[in-house]
Backbone and ligand atoms as CSV (ligand in chain L), in Angstrom:
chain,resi,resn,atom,element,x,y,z
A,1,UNK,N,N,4.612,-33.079,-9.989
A,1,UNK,CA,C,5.835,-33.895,-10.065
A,1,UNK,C,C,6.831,-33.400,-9.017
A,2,UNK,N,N,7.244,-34.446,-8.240
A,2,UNK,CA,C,8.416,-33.505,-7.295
A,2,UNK,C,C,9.437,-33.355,-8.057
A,3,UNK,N,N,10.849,-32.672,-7.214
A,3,UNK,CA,C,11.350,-31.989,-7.791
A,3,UNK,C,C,12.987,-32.391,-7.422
A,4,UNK,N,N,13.974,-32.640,-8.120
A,4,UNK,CA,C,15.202,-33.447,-7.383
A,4,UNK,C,C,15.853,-32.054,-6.675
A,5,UNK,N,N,16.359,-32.532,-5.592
A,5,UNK,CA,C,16.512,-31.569,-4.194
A,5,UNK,C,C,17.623,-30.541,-5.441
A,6,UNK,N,N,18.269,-31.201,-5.926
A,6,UNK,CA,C,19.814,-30.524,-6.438
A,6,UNK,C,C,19.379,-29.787,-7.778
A,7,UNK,N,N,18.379,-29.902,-8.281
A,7,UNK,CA,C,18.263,-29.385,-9.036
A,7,UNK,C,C,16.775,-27.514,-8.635
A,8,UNK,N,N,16.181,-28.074,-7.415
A,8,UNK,CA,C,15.715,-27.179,-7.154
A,8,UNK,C,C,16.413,-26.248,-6.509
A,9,UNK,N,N,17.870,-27.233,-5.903
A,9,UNK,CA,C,18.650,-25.879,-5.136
A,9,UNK,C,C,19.519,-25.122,-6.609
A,10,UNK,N,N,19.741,-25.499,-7.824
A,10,UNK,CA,C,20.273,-24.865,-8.979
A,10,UNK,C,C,18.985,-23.824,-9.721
A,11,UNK,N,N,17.733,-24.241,-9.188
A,11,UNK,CA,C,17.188,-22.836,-9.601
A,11,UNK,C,C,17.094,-22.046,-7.984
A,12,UNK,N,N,16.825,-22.389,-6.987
A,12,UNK,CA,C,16.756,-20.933,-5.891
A,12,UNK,C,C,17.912,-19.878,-6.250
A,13,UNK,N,N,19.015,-20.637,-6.930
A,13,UNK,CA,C,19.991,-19.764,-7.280
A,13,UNK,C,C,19.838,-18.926,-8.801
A,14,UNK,N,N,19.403,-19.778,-9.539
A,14,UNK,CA,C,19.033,-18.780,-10.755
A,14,UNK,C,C,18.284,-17.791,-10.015
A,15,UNK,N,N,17.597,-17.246,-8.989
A,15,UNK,CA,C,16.320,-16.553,-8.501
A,15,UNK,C,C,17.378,-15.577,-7.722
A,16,UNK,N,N,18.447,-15.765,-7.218
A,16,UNK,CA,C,19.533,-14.920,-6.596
A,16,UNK,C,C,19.989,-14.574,-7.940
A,17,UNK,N,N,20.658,-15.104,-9.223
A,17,UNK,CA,C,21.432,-14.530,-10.028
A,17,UNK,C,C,20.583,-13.527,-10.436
A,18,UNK,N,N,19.293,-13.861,-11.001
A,18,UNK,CA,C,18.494,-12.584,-11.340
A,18,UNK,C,C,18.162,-11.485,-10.732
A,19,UNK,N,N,18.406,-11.827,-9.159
A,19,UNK,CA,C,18.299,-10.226,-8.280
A,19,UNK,C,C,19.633,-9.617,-8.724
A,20,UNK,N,N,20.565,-10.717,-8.385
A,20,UNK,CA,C,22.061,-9.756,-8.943
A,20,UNK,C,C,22.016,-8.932,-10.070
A,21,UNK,N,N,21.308,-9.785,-11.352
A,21,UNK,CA,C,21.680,-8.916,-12.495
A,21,UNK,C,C,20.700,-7.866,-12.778
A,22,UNK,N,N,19.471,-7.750,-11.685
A,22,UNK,CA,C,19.074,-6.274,-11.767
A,22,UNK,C,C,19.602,-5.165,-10.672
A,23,UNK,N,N,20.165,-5.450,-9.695
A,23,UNK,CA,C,21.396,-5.202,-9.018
A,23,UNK,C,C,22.378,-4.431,-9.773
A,24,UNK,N,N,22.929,-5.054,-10.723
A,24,UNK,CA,C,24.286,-4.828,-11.559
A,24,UNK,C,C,23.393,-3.726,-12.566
A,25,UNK,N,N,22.172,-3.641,-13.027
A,25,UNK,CA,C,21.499,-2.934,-14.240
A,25,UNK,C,C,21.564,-1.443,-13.214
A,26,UNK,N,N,20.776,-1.894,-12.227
A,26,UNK,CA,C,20.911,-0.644,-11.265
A,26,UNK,C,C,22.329,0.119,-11.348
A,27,UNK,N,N,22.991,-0.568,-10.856
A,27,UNK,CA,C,24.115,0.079,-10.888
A,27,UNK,C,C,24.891,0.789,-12.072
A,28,UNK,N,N,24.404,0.398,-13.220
A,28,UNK,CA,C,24.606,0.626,-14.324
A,28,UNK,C,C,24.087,1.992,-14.831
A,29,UNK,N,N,22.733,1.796,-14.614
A,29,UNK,CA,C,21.818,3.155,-14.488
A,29,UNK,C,C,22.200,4.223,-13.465
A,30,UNK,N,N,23.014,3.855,-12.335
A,30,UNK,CA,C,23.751,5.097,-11.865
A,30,UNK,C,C,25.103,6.058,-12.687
A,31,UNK,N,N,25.892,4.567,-13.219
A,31,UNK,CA,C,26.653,5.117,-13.802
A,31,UNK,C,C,26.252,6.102,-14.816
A,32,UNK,N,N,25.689,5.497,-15.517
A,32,UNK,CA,C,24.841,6.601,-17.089
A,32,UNK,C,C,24.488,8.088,-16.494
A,33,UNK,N,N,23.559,7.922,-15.518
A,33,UNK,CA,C,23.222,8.722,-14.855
A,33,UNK,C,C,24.608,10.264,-14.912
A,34,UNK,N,N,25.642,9.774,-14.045
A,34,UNK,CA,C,26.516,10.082,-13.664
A,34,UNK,C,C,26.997,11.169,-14.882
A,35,UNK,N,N,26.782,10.067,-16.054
A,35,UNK,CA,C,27.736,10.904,-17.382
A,35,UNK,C,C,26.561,11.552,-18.056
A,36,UNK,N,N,25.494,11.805,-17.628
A,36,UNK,CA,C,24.003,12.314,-18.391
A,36,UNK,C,C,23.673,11.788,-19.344
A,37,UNK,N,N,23.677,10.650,-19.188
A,37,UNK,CA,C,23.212,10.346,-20.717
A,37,UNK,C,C,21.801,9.474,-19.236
A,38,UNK,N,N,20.765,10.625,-19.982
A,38,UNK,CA,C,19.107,9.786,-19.045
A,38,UNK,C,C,18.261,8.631,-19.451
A,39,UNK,N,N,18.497,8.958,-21.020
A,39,UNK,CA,C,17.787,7.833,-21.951
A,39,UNK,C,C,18.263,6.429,-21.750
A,40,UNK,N,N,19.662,6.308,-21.773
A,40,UNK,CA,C,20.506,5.114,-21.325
A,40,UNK,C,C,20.248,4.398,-19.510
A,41,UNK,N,N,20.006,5.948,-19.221
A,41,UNK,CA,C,19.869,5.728,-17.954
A,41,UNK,C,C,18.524,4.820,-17.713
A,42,UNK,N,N,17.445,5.446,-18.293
A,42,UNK,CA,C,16.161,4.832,-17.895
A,42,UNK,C,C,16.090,3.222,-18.751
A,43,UNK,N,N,16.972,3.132,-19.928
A,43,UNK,CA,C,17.056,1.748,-20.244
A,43,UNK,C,C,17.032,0.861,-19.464
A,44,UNK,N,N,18.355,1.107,-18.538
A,44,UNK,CA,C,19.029,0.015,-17.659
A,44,UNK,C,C,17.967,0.115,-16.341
A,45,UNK,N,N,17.729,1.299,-15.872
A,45,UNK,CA,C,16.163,0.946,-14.796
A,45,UNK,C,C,15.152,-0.165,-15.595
A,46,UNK,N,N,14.903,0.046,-16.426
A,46,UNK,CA,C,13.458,-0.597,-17.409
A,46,UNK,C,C,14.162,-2.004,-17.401
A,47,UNK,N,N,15.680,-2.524,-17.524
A,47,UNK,CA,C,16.026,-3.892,-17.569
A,47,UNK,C,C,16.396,-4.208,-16.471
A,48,UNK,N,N,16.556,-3.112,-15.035
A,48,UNK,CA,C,16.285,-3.655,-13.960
A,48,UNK,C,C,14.730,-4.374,-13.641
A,49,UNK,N,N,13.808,-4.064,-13.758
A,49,UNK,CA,C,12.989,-4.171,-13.730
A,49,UNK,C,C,12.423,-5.540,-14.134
A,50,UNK,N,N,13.037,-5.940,-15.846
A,50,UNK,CA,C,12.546,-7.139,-16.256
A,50,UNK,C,C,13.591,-8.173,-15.633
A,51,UNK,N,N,14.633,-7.913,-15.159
A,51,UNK,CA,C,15.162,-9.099,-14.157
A,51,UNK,C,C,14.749,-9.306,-12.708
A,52,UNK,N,N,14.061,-8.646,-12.599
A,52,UNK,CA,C,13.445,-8.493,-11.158
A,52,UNK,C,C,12.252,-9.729,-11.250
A,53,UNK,N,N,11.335,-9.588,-12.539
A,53,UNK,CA,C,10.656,-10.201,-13.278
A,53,UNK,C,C,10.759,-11.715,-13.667
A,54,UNK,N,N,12.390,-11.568,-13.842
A,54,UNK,CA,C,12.872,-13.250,-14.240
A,54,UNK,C,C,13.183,-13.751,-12.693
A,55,UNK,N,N,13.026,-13.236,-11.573
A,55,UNK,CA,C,13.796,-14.049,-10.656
A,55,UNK,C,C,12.158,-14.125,-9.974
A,56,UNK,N,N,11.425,-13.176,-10.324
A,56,UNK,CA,C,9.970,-13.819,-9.604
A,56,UNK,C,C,9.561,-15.238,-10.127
A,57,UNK,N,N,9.695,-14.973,-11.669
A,57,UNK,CA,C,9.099,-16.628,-12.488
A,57,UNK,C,C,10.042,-17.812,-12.049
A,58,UNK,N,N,11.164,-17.575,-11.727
A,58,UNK,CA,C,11.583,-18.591,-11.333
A,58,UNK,C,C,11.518,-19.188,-9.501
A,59,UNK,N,N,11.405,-18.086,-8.724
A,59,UNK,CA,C,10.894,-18.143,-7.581
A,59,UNK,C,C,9.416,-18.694,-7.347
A,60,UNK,N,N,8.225,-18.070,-8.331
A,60,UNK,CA,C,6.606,-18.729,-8.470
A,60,UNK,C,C,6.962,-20.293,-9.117
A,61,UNK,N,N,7.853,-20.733,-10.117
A,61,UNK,CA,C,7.885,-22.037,-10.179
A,61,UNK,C,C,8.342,-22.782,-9.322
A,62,UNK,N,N,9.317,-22.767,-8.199
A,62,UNK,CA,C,9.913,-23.341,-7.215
A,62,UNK,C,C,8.654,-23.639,-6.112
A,63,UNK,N,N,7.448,-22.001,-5.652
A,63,UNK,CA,C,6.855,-22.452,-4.837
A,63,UNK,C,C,5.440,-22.612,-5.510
A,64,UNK,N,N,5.450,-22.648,-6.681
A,64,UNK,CA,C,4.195,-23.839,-7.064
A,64,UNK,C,C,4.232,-25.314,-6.785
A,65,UNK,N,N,6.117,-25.860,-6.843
A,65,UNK,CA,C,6.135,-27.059,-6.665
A,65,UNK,C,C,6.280,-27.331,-5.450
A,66,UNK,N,N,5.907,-26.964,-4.610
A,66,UNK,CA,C,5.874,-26.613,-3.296
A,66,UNK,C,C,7.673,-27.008,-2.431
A,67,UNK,N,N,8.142,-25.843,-3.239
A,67,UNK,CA,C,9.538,-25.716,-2.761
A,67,UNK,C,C,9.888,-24.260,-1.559
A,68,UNK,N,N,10.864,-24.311,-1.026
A,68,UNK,CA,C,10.723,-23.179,-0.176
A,68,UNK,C,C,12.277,-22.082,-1.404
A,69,UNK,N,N,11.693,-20.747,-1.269
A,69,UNK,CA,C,12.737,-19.827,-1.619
A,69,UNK,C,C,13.491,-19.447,-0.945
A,70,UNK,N,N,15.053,-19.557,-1.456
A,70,UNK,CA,C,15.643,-18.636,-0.002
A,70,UNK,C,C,16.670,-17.742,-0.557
A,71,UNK,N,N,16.655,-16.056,-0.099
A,71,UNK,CA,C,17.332,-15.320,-0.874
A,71,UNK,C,C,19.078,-15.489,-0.903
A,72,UNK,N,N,19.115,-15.257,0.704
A,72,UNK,CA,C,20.544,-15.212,1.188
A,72,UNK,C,C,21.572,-14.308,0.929
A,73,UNK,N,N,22.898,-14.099,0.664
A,73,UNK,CA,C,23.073,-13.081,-0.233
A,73,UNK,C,C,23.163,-12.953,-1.349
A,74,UNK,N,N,22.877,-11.754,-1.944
A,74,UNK,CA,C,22.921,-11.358,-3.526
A,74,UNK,C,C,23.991,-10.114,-3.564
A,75,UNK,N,N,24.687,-10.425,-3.964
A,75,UNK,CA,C,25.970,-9.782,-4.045
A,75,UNK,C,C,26.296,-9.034,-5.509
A,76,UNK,N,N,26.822,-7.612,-5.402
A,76,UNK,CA,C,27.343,-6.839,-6.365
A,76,UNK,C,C,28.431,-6.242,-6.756
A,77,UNK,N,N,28.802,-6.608,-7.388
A,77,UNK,CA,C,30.609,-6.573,-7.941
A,77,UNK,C,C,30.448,-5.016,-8.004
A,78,UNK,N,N,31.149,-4.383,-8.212
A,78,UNK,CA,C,31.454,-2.680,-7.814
A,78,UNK,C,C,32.206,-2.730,-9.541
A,79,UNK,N,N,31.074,-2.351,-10.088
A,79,UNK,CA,C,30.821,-1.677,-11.881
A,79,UNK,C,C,31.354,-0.234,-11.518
A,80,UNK,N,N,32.013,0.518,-12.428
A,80,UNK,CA,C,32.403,1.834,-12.950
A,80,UNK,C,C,32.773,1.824,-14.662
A,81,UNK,N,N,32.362,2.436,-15.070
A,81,UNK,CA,C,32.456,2.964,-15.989
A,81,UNK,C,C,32.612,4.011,-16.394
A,82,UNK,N,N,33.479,4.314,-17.876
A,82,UNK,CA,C,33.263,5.632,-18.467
A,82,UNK,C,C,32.654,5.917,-19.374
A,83,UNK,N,N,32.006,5.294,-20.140
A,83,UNK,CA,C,31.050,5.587,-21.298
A,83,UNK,C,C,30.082,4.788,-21.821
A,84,UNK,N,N,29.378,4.591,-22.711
A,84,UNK,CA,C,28.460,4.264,-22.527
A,84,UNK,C,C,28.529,3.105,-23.350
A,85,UNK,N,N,29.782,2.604,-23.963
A,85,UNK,CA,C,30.395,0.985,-24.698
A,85,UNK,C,C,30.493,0.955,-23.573
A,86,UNK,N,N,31.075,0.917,-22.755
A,86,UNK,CA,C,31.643,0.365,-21.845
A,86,UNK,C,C,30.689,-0.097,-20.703
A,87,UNK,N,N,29.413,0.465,-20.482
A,87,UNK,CA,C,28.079,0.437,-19.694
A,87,UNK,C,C,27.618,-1.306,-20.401
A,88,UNK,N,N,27.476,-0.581,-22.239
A,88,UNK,CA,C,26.843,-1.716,-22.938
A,88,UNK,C,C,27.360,-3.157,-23.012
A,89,UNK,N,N,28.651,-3.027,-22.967
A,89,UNK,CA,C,29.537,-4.247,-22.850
A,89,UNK,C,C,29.683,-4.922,-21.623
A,90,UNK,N,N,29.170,-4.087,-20.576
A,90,UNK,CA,C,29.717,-4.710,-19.181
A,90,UNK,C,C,27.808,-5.635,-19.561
A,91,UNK,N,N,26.843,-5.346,-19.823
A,91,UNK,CA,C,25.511,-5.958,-19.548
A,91,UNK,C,C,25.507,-6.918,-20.517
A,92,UNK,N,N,26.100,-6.696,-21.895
A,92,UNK,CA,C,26.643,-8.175,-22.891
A,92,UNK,C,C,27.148,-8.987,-22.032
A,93,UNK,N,N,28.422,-8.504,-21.193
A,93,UNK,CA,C,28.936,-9.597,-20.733
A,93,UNK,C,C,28.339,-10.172,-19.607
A,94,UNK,N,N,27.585,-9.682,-19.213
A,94,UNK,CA,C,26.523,-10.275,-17.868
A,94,UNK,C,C,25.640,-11.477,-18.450
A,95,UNK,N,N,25.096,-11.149,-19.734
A,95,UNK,CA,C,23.902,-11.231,-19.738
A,95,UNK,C,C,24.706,-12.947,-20.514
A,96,UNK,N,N,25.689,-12.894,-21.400
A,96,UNK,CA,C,26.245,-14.164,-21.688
A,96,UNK,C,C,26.543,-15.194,-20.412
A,97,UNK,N,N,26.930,-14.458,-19.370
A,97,UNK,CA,C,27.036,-15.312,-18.328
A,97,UNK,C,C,25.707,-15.902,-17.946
A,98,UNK,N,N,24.656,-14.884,-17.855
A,98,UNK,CA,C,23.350,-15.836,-17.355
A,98,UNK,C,C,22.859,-16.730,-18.653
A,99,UNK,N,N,23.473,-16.472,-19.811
A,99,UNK,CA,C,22.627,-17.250,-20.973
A,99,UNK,C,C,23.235,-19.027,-20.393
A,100,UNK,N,N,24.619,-18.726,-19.898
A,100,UNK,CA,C,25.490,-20.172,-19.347
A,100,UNK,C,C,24.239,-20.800,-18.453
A,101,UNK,N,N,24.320,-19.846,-17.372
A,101,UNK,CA,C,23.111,-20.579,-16.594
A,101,UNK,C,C,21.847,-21.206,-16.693
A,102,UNK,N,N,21.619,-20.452,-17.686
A,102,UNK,CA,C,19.888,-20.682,-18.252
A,102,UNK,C,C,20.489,-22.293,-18.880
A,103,UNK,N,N,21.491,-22.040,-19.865
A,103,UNK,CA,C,21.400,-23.667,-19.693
A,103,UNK,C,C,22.336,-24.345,-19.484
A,104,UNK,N,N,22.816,-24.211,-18.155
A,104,UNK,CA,C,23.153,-25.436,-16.893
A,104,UNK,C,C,21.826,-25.872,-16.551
A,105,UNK,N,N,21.422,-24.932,-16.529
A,105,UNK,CA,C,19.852,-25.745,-15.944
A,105,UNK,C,C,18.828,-26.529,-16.613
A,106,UNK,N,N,18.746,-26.032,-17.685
A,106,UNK,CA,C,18.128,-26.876,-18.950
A,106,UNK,C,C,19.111,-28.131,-18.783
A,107,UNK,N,N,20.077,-28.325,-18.791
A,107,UNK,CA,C,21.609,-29.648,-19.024
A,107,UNK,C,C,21.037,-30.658,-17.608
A,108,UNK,N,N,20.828,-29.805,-16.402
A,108,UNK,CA,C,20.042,-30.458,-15.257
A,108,UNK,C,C,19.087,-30.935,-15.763
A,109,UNK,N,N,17.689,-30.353,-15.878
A,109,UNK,CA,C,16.790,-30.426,-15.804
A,109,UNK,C,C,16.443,-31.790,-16.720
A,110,UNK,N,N,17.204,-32.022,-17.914
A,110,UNK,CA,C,17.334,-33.014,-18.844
A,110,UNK,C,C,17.865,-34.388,-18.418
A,111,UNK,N,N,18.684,-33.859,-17.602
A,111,UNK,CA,C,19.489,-34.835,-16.850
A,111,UNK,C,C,18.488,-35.675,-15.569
A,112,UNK,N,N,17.763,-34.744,-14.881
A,112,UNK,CA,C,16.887,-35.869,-13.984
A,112,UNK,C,C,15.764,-35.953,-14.395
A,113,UNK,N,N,14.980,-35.519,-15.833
A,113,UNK,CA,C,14.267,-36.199,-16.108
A,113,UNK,C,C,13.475,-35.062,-15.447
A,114,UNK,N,N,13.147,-33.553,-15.287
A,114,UNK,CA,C,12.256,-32.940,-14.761
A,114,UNK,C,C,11.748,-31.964,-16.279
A,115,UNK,N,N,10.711,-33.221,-16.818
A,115,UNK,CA,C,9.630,-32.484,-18.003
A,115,UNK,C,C,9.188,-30.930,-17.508
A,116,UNK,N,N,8.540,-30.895,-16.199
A,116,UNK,CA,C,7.518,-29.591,-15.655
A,116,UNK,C,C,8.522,-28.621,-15.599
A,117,UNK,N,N,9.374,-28.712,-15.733
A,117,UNK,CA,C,10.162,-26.841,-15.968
A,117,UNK,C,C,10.426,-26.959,-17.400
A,118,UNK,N,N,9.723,-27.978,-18.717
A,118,UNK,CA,C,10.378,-27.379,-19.462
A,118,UNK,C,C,10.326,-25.896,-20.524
A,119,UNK,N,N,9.176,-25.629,-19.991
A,119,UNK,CA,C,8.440,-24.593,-20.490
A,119,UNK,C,C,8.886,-23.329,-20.115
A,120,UNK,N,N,9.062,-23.034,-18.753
A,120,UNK,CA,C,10.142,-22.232,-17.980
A,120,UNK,C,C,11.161,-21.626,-18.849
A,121,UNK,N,N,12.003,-23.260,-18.847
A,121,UNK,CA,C,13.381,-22.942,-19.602
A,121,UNK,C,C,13.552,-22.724,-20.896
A,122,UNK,N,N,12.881,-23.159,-21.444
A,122,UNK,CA,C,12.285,-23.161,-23.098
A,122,UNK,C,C,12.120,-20.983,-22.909
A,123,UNK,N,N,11.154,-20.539,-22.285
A,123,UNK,CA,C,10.873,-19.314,-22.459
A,123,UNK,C,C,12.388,-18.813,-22.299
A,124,UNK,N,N,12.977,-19.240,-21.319
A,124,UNK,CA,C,14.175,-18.322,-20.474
A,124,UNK,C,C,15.206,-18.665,-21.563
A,125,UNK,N,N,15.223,-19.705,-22.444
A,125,UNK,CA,C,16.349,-19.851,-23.594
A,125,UNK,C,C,16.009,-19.088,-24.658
A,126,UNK,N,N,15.226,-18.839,-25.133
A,126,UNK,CA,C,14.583,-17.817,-25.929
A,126,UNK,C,C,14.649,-16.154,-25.446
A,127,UNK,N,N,14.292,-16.264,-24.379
A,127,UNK,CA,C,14.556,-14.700,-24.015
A,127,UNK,C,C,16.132,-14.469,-23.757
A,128,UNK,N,N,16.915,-15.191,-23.525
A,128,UNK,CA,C,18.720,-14.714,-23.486
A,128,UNK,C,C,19.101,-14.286,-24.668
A,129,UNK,N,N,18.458,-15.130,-25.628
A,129,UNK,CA,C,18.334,-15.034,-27.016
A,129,UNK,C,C,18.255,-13.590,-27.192
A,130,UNK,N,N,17.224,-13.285,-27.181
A,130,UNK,CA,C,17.116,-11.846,-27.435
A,130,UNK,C,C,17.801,-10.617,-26.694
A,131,UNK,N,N,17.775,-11.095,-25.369
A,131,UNK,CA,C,18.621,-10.138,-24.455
A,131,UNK,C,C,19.855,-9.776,-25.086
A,132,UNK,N,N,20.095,-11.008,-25.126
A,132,UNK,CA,C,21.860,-10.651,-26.223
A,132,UNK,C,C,21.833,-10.287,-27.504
A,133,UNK,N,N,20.830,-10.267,-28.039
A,133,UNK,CA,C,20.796,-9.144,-29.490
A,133,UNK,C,C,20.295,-8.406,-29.343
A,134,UNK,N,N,19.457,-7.932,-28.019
A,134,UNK,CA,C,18.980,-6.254,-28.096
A,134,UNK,C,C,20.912,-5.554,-27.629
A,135,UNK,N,N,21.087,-5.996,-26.961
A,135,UNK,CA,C,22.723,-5.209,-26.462
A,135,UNK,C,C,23.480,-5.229,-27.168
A,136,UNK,N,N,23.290,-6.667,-28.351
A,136,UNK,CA,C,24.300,-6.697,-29.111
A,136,UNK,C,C,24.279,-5.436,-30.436
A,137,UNK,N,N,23.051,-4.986,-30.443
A,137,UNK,CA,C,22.962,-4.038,-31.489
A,137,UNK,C,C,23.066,-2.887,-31.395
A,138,UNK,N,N,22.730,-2.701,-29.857
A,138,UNK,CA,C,22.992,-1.167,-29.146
A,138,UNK,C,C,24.328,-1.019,-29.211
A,139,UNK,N,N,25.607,-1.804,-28.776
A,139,UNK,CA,C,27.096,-1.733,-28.959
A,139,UNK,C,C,27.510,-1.424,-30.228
A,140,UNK,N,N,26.719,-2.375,-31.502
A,140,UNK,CA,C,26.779,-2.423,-32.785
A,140,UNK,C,C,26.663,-0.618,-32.858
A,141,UNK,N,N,25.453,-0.110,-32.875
A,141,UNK,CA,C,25.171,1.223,-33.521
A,141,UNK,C,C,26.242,2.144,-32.573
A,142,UNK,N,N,26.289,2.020,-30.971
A,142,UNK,CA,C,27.127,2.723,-30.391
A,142,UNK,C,C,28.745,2.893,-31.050
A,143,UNK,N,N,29.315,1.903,-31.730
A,143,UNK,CA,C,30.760,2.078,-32.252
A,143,UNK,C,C,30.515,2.343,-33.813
A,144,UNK,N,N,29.358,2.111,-34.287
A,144,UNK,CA,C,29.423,3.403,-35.581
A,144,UNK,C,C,29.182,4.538,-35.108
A,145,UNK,N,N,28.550,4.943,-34.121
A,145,UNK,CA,C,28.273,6.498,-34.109
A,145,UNK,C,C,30.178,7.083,-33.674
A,146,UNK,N,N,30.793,6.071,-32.637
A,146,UNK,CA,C,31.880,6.320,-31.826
A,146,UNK,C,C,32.139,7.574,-31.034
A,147,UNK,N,N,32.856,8.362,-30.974
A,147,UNK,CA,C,32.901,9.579,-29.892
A,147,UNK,C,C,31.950,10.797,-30.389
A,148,UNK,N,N,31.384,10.628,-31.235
A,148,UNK,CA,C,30.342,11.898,-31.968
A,148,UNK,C,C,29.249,11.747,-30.952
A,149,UNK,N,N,29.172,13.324,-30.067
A,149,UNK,CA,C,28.266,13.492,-29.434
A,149,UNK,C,C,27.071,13.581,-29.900
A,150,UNK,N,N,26.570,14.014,-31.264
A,150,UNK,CA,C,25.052,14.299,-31.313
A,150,UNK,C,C,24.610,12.895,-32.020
A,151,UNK,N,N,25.694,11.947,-32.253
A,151,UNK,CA,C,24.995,10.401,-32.794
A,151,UNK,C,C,24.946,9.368,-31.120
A,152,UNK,N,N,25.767,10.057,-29.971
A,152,UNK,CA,C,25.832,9.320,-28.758
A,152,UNK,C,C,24.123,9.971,-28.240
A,153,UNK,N,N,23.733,11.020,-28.256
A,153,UNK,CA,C,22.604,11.861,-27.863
A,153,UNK,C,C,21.752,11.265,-28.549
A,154,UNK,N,N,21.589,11.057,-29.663
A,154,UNK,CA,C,20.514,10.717,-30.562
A,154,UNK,C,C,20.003,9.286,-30.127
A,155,UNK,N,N,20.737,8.194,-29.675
A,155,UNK,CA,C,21.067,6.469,-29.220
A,155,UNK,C,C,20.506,7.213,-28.279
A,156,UNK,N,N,20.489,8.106,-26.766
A,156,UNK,CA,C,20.342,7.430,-25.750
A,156,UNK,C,C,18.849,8.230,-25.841
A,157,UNK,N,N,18.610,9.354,-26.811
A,157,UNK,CA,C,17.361,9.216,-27.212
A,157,UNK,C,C,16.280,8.499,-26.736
A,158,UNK,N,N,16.736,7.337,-28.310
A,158,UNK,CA,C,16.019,6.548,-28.675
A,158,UNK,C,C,16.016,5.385,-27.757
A,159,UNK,N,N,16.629,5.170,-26.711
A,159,UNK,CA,C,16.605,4.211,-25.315
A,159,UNK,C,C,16.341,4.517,-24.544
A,160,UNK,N,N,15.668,5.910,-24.104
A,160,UNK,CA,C,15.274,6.291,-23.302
A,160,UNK,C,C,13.726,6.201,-23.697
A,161,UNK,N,N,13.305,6.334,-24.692
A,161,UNK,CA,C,11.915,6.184,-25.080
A,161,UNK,C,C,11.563,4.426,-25.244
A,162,UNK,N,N,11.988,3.215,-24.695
A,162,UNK,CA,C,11.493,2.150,-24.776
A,162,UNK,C,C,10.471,2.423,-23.734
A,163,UNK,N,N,9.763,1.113,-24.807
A,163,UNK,CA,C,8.352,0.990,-23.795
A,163,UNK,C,C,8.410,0.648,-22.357
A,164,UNK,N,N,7.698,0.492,-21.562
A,164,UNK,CA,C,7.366,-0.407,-20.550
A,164,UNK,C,C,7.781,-2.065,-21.163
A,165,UNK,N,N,8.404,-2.458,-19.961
A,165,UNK,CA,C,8.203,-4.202,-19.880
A,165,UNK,C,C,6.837,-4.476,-19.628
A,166,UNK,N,N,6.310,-3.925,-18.777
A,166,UNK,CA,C,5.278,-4.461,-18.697
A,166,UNK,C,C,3.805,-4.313,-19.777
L,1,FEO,FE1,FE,17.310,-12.318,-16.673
L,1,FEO,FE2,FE,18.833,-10.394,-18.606
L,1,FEO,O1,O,18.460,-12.112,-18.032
């Protein structure tokens, strides 16, 4: 099925937002870094990683339909932080922004009548889904533990031991 020009140029850009927001994870994982917390640290590498992931699937659907990709720039807002709410909240609030996108594009995609991504978007509405309740629960447990170092140690622990994405 081809593909309406305006709506394939609204995903080459979902395929830039997702470099950004493993961009921004990176950067995130420096910060952690910074304050030692490693477990936190290797989180935000491991969710660099699966956005790296979301901007390939959306890049392999563009040139299955025999669309061309184009990066251009991917740009990174200059993150600092001091702790590790403040790490978690800055990637909540990222990650609500791309949930917007995920469906602008679904709102497109409905709109010209392009069935063949709906599977795509269907996955990618489902996974924001979750993106935003894995962070949302890490913030959750992070402000019961609050400034208590051996309940902040214990969290980045247990986030430092997630699996592989892959
Ligand atoms: Fe690619 Fe975290 O959304």
């Amino acid at each position: 099925m081809s593909i309406n020009k305006k709506f394939a140029k609204q995903l080459n850009q979902q395929v830039i937002a997702e470099h950004e927001a493993a961009l921004i994870y990176t950067q995130l994982a420096y910060e952690l870094d910074r304050l030692s917390f490693s477990g936190m640290r290797d989180w935000m590498f491991e969710q660099a990683k699966e956005e790296r992931e979301h901007a390939q699937k959306f890049a392999q659907h563009l040139l299955d339909r025999g669309e061309r990709v184009q990066l251009g720039t991917v740009n990174v807002p200059a993150i600092k932080i001091s702790s590790p709410l403040e790490a978690f909240e800055a990637s909540l609030a990222h990650e609500e922004k791309v949930s917007e996108l995920i469906r602008e594009l679904a709102r497109t995609a409905d709109k010209v009548g392009d069935i063949d991504s709906r599977s795509l978007l269907n996955w990618f509405l489902d996974e924001q889904i979750e993106e935003e309740s894995t962070v949302g629960e890490i913030i959750d447990r992070i402000k019961i533990v609050g400034t208590d170092g051996s309940g902040l140690l214990r969290i980045d622990q247990e986030l430092g031991s997630r699996p592989d994405s892959e």
